[in-house]
GUNU-238679 format. One record per atom (N, C-alpha, C): x, z, y; residue in one letter. Coordinates in steps of 0.02 Angstrom, whole numbers, plus 32768, in hexadecimal, padded with zeros to 4 digits. Example, Ala and Ser with C-alpha at 12.3 -4.5 7.8 and 13.67 -1.06 7.14 Angstrom:
2
829481867EE4A826781867F1FA829481867F5BA828281627F90S82AC81657FCBS8285818A8002S
END
This chain:
328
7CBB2E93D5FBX7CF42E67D605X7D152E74D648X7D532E5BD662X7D8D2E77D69FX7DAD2E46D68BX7DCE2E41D6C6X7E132DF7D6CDX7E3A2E35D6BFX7E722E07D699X7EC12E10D69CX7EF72DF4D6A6X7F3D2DEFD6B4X7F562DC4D69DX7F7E2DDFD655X7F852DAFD62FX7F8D2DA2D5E8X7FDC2D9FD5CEX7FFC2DCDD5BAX80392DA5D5A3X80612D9CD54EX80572D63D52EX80572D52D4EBX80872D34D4D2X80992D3CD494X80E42D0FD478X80B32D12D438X80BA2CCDD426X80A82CB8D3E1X80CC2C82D3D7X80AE2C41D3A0X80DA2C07D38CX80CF2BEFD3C7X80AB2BF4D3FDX80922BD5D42DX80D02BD3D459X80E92C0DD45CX812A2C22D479X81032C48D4BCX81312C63D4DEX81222C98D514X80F52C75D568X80CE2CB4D552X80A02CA1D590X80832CB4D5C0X80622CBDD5FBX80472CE2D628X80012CC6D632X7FC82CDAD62AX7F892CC0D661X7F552CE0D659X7F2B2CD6D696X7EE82D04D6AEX7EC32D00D67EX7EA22D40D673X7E6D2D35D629X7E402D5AD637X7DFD2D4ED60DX7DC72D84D60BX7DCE2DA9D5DAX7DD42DECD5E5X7DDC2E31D5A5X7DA82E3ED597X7D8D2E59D55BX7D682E86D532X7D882ED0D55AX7D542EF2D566X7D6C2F36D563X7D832F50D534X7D672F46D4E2X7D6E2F6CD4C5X7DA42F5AD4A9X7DCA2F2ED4B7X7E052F26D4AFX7E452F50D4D1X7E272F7AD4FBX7E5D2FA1D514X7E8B2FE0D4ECX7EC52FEFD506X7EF72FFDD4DCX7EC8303DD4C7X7EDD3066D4BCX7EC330CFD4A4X7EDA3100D4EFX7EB530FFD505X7ED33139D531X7E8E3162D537X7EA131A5D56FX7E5531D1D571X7E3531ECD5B4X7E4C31A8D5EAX7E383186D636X7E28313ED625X7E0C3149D64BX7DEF30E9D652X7DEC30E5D692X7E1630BDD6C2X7E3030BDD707X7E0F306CD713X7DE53066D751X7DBB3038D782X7E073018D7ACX7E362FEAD78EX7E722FE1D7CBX7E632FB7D7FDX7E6A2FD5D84EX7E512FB5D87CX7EA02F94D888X7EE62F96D880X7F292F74D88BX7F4B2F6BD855X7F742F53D856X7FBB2F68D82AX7FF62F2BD859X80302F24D840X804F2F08D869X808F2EDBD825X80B62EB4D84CX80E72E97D82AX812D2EBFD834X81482ED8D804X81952EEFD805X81B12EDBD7EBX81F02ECFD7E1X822C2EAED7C5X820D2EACD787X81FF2EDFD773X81F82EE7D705X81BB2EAED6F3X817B2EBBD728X813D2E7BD72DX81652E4AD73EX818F2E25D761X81B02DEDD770X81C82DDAD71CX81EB2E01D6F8X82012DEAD6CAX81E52DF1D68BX81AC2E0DD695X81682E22D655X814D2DD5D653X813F2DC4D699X81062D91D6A9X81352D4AD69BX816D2D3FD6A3X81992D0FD68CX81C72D16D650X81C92D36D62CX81E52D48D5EFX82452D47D608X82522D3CD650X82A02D41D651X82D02D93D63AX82902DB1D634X82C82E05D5FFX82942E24D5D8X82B92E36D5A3X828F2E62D56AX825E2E91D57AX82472E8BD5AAX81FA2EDED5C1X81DB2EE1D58FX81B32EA8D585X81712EACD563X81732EC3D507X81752EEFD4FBX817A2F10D4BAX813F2F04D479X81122F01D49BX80D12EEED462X80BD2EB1D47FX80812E82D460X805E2E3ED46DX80162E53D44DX7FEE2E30D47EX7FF22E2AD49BX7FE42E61D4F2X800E2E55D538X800D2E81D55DX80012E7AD5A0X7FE42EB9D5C6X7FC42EAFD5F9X7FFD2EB8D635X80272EA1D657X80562EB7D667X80442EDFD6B9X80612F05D6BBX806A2F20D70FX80712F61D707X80B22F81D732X80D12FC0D71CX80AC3011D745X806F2FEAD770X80583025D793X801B2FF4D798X7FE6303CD7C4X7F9A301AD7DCX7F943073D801X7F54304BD838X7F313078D849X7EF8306DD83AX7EBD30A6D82EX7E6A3096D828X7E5030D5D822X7E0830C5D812X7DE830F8D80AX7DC73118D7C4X7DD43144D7ABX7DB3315ED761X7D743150D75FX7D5D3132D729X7D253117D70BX7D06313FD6DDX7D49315CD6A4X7D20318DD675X7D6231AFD65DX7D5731F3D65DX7D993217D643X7D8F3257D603X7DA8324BD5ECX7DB03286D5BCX7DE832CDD5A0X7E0E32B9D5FBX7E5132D7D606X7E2B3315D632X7E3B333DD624X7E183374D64BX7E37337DD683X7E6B3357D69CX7E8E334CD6FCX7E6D331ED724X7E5832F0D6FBX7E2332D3D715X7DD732B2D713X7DBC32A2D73DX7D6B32A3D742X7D69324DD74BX7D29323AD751X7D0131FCD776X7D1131FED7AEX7D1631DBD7E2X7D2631D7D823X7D6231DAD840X7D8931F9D825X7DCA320BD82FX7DFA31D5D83CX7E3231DBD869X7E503197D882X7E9531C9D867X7EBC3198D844X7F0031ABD80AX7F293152D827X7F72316AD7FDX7FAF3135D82EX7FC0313FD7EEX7FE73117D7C2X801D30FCD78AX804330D6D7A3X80973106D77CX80BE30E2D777X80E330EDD744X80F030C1D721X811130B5D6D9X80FC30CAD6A8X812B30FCD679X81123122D64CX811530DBD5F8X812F30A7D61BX812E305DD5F0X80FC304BD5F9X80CB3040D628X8087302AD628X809E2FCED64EX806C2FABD627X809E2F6CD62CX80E22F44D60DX80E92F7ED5DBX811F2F6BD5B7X81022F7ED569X81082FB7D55AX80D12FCCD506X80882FCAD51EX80602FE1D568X80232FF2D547X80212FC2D580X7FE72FABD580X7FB92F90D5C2X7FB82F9DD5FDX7FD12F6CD63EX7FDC2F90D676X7FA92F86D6AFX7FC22F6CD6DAX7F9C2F7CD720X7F782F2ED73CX7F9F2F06D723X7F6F2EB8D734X7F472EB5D713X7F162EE1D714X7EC72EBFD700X7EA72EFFD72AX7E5F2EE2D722X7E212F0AD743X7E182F46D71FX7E1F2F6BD6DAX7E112F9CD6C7X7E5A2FA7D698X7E7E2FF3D697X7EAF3002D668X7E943045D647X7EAD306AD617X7E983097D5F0X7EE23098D5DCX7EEF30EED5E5X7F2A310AD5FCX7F28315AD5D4X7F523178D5B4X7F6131B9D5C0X7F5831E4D620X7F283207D60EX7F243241D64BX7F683259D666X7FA43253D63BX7FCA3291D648X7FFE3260D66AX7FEA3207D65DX801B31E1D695X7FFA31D5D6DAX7FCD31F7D6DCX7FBB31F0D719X7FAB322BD757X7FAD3202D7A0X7FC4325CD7CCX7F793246D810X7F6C326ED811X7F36326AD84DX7F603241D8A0X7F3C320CD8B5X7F533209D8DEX7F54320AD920X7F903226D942X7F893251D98DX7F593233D9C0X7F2E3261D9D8X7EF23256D9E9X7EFE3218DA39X7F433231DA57X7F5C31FADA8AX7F5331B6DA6FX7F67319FDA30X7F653162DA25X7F1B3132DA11X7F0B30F7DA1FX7EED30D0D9F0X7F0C30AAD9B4X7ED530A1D98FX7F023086D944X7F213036D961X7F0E3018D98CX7F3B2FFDD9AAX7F8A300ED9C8X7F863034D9DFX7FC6305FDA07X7FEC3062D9C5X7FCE3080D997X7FF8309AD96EX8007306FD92EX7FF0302BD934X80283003D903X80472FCBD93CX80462FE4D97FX80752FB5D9C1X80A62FE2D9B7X80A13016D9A1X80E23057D989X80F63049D944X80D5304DD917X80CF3036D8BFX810F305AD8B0X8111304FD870X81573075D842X819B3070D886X819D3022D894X81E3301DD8B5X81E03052D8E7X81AA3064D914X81BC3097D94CX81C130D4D927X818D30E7D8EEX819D312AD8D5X81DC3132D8AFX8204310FD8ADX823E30FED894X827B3109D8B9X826F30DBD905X82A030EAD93DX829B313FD950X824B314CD93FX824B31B8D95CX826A31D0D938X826931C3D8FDX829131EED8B5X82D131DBD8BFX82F5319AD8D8X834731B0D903X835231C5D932X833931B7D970X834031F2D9ADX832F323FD991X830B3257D957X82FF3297D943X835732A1D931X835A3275D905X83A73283D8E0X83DA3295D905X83E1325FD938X84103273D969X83FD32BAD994X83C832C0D9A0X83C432FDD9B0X83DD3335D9A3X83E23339D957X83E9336BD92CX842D337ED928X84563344D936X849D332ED92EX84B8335BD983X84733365D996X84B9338BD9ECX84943354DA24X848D331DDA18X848732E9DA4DX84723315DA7CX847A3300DAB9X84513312DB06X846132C6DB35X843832D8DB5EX843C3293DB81X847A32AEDBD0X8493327EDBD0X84D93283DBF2X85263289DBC2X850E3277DB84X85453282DB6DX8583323ADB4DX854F3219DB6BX857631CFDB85X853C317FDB67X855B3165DB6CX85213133DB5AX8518312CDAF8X84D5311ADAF1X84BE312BDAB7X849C30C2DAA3X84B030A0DA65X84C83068DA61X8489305FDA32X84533039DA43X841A300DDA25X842B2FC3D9EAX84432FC9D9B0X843C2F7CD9A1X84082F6CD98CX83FB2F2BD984X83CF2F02D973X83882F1BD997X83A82F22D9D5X83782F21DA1AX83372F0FDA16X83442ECDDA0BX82F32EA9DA1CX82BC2EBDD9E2X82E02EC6D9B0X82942ED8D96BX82702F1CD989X82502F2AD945X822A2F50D95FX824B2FA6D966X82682FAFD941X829D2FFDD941X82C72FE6D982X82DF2FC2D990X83122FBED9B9X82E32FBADA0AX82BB2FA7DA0CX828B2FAFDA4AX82632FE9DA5EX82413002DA17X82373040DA30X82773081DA3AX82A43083DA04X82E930A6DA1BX830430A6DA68X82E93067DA80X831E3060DAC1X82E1308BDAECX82983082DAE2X826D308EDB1FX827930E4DB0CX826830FCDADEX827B3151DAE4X82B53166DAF4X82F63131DAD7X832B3171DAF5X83323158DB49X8314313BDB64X83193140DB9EX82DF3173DBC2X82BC317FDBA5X82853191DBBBX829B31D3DBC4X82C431EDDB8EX82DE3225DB6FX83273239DBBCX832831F0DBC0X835C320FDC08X83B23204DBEAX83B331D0DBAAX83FD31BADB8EX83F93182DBB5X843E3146DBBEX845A3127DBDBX846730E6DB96X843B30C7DB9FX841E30A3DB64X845E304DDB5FX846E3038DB3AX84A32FFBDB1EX84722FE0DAEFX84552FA0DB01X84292F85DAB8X84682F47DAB1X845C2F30DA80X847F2F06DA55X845C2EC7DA3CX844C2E8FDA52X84242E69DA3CX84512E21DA1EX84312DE8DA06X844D2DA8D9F8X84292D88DA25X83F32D96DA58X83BD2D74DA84X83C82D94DACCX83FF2D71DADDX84052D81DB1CX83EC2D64DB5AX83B02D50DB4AX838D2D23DB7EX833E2D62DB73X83492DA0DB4AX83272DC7DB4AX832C2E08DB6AX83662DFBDBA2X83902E38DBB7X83582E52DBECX83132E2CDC0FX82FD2E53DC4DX82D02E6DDC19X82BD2E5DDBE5X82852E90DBA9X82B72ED5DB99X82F42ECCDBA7X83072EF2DB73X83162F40DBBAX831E2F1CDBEAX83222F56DC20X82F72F69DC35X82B72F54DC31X82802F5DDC4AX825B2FA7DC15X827B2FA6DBD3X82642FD5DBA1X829F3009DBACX82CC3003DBE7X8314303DDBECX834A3022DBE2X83592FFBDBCCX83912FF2DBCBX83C82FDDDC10X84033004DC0BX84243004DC4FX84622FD3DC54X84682FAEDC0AX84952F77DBEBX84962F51DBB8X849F2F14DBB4X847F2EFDDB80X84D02EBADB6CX84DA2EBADB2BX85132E95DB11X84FC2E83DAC9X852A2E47DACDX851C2E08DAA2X85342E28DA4DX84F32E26DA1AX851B2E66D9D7X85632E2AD9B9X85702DF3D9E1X859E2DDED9CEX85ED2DFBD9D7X85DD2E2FDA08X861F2E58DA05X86142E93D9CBX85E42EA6D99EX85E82EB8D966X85E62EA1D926X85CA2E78D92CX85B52E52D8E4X85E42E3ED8AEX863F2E38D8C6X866E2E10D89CX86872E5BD88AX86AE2E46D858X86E82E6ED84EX87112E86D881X871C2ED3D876X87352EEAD8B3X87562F1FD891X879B2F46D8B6X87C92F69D8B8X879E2FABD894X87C02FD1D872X879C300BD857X87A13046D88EX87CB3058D8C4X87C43078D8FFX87C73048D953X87883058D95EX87983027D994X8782305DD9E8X878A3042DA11X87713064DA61X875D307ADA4FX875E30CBDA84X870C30E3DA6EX86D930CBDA9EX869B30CADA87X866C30ADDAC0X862F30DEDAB8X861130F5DA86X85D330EEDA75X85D63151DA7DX85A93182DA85X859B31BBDA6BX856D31B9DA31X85543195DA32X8516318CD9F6X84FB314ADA06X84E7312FD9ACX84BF30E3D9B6X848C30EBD972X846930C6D993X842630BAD95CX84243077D94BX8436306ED902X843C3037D8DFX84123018D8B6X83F82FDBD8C0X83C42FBED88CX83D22F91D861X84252F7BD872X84492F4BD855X84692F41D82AX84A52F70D81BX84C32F75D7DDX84EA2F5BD7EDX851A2F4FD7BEX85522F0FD78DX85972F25D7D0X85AD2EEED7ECX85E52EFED826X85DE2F0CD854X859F2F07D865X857D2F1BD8A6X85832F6FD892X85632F96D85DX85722FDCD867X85AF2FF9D859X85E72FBFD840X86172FE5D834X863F2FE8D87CX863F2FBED8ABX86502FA8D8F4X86322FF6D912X85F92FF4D905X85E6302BD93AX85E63065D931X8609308AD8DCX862530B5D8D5X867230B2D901X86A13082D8E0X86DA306ED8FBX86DE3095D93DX86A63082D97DX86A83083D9A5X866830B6D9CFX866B3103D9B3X86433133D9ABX867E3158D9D9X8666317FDA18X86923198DA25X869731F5D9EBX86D53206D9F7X86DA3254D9E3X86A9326CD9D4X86923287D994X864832B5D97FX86173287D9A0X861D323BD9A2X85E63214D9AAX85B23215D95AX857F31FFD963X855731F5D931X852731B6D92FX851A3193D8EEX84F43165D8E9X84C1316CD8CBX84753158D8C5X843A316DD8A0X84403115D885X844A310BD846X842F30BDD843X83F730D0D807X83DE309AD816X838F309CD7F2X8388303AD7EAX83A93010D7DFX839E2FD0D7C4X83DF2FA8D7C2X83BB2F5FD79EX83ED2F42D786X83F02EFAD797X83D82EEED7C7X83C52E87D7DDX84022E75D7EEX844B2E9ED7F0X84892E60D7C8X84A02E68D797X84872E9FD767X84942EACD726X84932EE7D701X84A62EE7D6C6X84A22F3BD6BDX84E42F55D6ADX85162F1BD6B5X854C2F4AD6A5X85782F6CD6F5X85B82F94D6DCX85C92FA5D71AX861A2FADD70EX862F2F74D738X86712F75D742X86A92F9AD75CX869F2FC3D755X86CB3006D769X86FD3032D740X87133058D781X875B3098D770X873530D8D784X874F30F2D761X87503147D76CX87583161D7A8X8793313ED7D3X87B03149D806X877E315BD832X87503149D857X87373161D87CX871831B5D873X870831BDD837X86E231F2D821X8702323ED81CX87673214D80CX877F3248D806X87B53252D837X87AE322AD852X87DC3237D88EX87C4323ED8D6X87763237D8EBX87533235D906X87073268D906X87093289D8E6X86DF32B1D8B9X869A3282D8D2X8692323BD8B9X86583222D8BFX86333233D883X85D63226D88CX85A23239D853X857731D9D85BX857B31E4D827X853D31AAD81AX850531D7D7EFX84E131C4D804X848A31D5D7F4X845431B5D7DBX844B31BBD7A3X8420317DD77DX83EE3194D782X83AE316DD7A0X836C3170D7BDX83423150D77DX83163183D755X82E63152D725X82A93179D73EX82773132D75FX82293152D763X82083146D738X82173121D70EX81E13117D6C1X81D13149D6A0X81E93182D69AX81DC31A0D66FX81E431FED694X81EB31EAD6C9X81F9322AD6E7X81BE3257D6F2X81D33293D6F1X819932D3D6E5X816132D9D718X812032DAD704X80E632EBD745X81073317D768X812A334BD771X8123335ED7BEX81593358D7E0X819E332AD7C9X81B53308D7F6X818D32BDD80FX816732ACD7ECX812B3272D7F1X8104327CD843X80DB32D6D83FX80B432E5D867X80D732E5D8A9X810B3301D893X814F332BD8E4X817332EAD906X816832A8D8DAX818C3261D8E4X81523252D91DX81033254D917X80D13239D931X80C43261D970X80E63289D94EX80BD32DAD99EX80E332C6D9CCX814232B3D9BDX816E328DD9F1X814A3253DA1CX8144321ED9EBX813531ECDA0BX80F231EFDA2DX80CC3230DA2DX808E322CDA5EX80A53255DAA4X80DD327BDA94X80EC3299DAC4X81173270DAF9X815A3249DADBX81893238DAF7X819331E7DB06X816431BADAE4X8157316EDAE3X813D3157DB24X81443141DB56X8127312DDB92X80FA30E2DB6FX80B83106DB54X808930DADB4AX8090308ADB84X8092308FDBA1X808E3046DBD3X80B7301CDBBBX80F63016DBA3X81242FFADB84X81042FC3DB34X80CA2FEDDB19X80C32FDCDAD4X809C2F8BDAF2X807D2F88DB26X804A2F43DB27X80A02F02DB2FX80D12F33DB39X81212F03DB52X813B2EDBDAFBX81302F25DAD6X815A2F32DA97X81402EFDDA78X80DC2EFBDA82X80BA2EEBDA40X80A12EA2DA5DX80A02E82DA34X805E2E26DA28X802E2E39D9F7X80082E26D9F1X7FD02E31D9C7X7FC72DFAD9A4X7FA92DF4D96AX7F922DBED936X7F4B2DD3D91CX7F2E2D8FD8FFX7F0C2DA0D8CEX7F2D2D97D88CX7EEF2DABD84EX7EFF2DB9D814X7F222D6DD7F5X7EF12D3DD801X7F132D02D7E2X7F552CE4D803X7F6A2CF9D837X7F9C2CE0D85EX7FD92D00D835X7FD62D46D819X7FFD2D58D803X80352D48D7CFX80302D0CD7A7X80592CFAD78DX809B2CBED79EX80682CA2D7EEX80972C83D7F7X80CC2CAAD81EX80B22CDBD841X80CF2D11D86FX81142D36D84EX81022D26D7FFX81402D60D7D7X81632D31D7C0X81632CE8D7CEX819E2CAFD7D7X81C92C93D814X819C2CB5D843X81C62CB3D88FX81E82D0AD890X81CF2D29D867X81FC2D75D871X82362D63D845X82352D56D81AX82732D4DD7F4X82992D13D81DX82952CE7D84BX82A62CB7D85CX82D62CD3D894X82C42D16D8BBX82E32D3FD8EBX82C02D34D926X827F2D0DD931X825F2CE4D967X82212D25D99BX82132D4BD967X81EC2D83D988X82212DC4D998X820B2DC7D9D6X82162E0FDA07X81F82E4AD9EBX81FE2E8FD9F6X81D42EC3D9EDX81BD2EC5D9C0X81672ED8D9B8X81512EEED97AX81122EADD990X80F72EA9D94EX80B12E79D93DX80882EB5D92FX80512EA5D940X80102ED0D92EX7FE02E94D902X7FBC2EB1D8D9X7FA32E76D8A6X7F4A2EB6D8ADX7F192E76D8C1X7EC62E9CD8DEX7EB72E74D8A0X7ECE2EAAD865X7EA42E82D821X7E662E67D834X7E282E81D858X7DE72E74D859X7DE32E3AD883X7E072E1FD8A2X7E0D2DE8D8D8X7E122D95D8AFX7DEA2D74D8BBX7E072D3BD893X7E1F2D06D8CDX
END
């Protein structure tokens, strides 16, 4: 038996809470992973409260990453002992994820992890930071260099938007976060940032060409907020967005794209290939100024966790949550 947390829709109607598992109730995979973390992200915020469609089967274990150690494998990449990092792949959404003490996983979603980190470190990083590396990669790819004017953070305070701001500064860009918590502005400079404004000058409806301001921005937001910060992309500026916490649609013109030769860049880590997976992790061991993560991360235990993914949806948590399944 292993704690989990639980998430169920029956006549009962939809639900969340700590349970004792049967092992042998675990999904089919050909690892059986010991998880010493996993953490809360937007998709667990809304797995664990039923406020958006994630959860695909019932009943489910929700949490979109974990770190631990292999228990028993039958994947020939990996052994017993071995310390491995997940992220996505739908884990937490179709199969069983990361809030509980033991998961059982396909081998081939999972990547050894960089020997710099502890499996702590590395869900105070979790999907959202390997997420923010896989857009600073993008922009990379796009030409970026640092000096090439300031580069525009929204939705600052979560967890993509905090680690985004601490690498591209780290990286030596001239960092703009964007928050609705502006009483969070000495957190938000303290991780790089060299300016910080209210996303209420993006959030409404706005002109389809506007100033230019931005060389590049990393977006977690969506809806008018990314159509604003295309709008306002300077010349061969570029955007990496990778989320949607004001929506999923996007209010926009062409105009910027074609009269501006701007790029938007759609960031998906769910499903993205092991060795942009590996080259995402090798970054963030190289280029992450570890000291920052004890700033980024709070820690929880396992049972705390459900109330924790009603204050995330609420907008009330900073950074990232770390969840010490084994901790009661």
């Amino acid at each position: 038996m292993f704690k989990g947390i639980v998430v169920e829709k029956d006549a009962e109607g939809y639900r969340a809470s700590l349970a004792e598992i049967d092992e042998n109730r675990l999904p089919p995979g050909d690892v059986t992973v010991r998880v010493d973390y996993s953490t809360l992200n937007y998709k667990d915020g809304m797995a664990i409260t039923g406020k958006g469609p994630v959860v695909r089967s019932f009943p489910m274990v929700p949490g979109i990453d974990f770190a631990g150690v292999v228990e028993q494998s039958d994947h020939p990449g990996f052994k017993p002992g071995d310390t491995v990092v997940l992220n996505g792949w739908g884990v937490g959404e179709a199969h069983w994820g990361g809030l509980a003490q033991r998961a059982q996983v396909k081998g081939d979603w999972l990547i050894p992890l960089p020997k710099r980190f502890s499996t702590r470190d590395a869900m105070a990083i979790g999907t959202a930071g390997y997420t923010a590396m896989l857009c600073v990669m993008a922009l990379e790819r796009q030409g970026l260099k640092a000096g090439d004017g300031p580069v525009l953070v929204t939705g600052a305070n979560g967890g993509v938007g905090s680690v985004a701001i601490a690498l591209l500064a780290k990286l030596g860009y001239t960092v703009t976060a964007s928050t609705g918590r502006l009483d969070e502005s000495d957190y938000l400079r303290r991780l790089g940032a060299s300016d910080v404004i209210d996303r209420k000058e993006l959030s409404e409806a706005g002109k389809p060409l506007q100033k230019e301001r931005w060389a590049a921005a990393v977006d977690s937001v969506g809806s008018h907020t990314l159509a604003n910060v295309c709008a306002q992309l300077r010349y061969n500026g570029v955007v990496a967005a990778c989320g949607l916490a004001q929506g999923l649609d996007l209010p926009a013109s062409v105009a910027p794209f074609i009269l501006r030769g701007v790029s938007l860049i759609g960031i998906d880590s769910v499903m993205r290939p092991k060795a942009d997976r590996v080259a995402a992790w090798e970054r963030l061991a190289r280029d992450l100024d570890g000291s920052i993560l004890e700033d980024i991360a709070i820690e929880i235990a396992l049972p705390q966790a459900i109330d924790a993914a009603a204050r995330l949806m609420r907008g009330e948590i900073r950074g990232r949550v770390v969840v010490d399944v084994n901790a009661s």
